[in-house]
C-alpha positions as CSV (number, residue, x, y, z in Angstrom):
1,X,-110.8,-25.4,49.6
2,X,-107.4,-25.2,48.1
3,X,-106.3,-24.4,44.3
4,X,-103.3,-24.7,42.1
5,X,-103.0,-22.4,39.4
6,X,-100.7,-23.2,36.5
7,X,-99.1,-20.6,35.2
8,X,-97.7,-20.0,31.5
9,X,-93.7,-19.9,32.1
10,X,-93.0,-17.6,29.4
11,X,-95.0,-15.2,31.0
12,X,-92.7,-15.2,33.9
13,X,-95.7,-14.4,36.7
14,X,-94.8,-16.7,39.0
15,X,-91.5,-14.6,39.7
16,X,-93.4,-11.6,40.5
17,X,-95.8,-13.2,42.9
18,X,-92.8,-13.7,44.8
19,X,-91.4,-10.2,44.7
20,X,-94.6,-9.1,45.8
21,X,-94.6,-7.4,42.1
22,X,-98.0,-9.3,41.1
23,X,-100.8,-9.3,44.0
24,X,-103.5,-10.1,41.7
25,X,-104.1,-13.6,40.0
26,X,-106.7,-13.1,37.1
27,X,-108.3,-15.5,35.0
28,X,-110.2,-14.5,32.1
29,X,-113.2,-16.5,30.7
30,X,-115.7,-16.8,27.7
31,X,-117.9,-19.2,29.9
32,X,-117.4,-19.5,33.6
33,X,-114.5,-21.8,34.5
34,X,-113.5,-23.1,38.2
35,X,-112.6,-21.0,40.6
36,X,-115.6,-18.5,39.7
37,X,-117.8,-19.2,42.8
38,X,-115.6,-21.9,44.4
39,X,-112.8,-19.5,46.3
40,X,-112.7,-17.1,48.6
41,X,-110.9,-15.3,51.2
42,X,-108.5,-17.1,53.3
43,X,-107.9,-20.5,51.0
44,X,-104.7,-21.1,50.1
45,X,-103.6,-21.0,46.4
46,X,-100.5,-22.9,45.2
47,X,-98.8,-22.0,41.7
48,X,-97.0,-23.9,39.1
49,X,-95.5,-23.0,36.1
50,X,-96.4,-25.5,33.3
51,X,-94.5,-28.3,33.4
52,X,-92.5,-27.4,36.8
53,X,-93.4,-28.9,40.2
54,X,-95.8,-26.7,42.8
55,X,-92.9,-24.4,44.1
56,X,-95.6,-21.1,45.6
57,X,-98.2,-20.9,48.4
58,X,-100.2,-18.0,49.0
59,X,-103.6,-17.1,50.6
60,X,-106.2,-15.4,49.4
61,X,-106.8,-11.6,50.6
62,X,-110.2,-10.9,48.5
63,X,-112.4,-12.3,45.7
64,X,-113.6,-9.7,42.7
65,X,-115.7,-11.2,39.9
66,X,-117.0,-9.8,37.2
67,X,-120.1,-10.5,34.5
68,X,-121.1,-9.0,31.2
69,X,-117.6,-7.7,30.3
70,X,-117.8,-5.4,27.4
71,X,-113.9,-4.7,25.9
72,X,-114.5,-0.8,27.6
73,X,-114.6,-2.7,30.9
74,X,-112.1,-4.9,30.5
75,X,-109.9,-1.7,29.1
76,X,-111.1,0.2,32.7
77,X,-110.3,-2.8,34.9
78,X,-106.5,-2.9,33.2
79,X,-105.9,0.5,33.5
80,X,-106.5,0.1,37.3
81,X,-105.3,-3.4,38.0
82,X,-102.5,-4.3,35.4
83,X,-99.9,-3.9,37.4
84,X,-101.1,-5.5,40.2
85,X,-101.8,-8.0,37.8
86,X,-98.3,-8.3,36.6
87,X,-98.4,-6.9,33.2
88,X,-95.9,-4.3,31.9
89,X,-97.2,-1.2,30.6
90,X,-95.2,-2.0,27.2
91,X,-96.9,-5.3,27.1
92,X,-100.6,-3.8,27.9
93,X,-102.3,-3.5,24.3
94,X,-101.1,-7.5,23.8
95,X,-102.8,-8.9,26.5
96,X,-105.9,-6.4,25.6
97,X,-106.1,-8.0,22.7
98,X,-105.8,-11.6,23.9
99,X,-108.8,-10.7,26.4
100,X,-111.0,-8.1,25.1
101,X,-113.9,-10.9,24.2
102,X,-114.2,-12.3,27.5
103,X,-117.3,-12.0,29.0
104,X,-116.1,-12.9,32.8
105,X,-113.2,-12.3,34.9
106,X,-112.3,-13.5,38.9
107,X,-109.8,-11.3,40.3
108,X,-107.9,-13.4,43.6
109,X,-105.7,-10.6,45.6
110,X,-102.8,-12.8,47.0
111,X,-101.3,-12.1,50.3
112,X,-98.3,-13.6,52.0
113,X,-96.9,-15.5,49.0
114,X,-93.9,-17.9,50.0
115,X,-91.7,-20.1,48.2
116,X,-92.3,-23.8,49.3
117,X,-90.7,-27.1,48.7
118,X,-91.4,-28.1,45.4
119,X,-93.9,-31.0,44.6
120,X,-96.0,-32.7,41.8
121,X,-99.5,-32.8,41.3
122,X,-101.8,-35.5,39.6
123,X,-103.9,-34.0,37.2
124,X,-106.0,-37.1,36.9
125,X,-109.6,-36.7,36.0
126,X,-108.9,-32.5,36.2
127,X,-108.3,-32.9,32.6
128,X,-105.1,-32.5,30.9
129,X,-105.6,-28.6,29.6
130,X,-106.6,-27.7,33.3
131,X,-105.3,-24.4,34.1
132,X,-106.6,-24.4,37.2
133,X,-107.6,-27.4,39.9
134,X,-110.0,-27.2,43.0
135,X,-109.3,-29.1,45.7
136,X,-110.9,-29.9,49.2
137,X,-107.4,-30.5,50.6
138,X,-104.0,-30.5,48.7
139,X,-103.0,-34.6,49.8
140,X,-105.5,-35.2,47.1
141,X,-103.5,-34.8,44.5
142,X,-100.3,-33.8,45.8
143,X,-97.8,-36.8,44.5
C-alpha cells in the first residue's frame, strides 16, 4: 500500500519531517479511521500540506497502535513521544487538550523522508475532509 497524509499548514509539520525534527506521524481518533490496520512497515507515505501539491516521500520504519486511551495515557504517550512527534514543549498542554478524548491513536515512525517533485492528488470518492488516503499504488490518484 501507499498513503498520503495531509497535513494542517499552520502547524508547520511538514518542515520538520524534512529536518529529520518529526520522526513520528500520529493520527488521533474517536473511532478508528484509515490507516489503523491498513499500514505497516516498509510502505511509503507521501505528505501534503492542505491545499499544496504532494511535495514528501518517506517510508515507514514501525507501526504503534493503541486502544482504550484514557487522557493519563495519552498524557504518558506525549511525555515520551512529543517531540518525535513534532510538538514544542511550549505548545504541549494545547494539543493535550485537542486530544485527550481520543480513544485510539496509530503512531507511523518515518525513515528516510525526501523532498520530491511536487504533484496533485484526486481526492475523488476519498471524500473531501479526508485527512488521510490509502492507496494500492500512488498512479491511482496521482494527477
Amino acid at each position: 500500500m501507499e498513503h498520503i497524509a495531509i497535513m494542517k499548514k499552520s502547524w508547520g509539520l511538514t518542515n520538520k519531517i524534512i529536518s529529520g525534527q518529526k520522526t513520528i506521524e500520529s493520527r488521533w481518533y474517536k473511532y478508528k479511521h484509515t490507516p489503523w490496520n491498513k499500514i505497516k512497515a516498509e510502505e511509503i507515505v507521501y505528505f501534503k500540506d492542505l491545499g499544496s501539491p504532494v511535495s514528501i516521500k518517506t517510508t515507514v520504519n514501525k507501526v504503534l497502535q493503541f486502544s482504550n486511551l484514557t487522557s493519563k495515557k495519552i498524557r504518558d504517550l506525549l511525555d515520551t513521544y512529543y517531540l518525535d512527534i513534532g510538538i514544542e514543549s511550549e505548545k504541549l498542554s494545547s494539543f493535550f487538550e485537542q486530544i485527550k478524548e481520543k480513544k485510539y491513536a496509530i503512531f507511523i515512525f518515518l525513515k528516510n523522508p525526501e523532498q520530491i517533485y511536487p504533484f496533485e492528488i484526486d481526492k475523488s470518492g476519498f471524500g473531501s475532509m479526508s485527512a488521510w488516503i490509502s492507496v494500492e499504488d500512488i498512479k491511482q490518484i496521482k494527477k
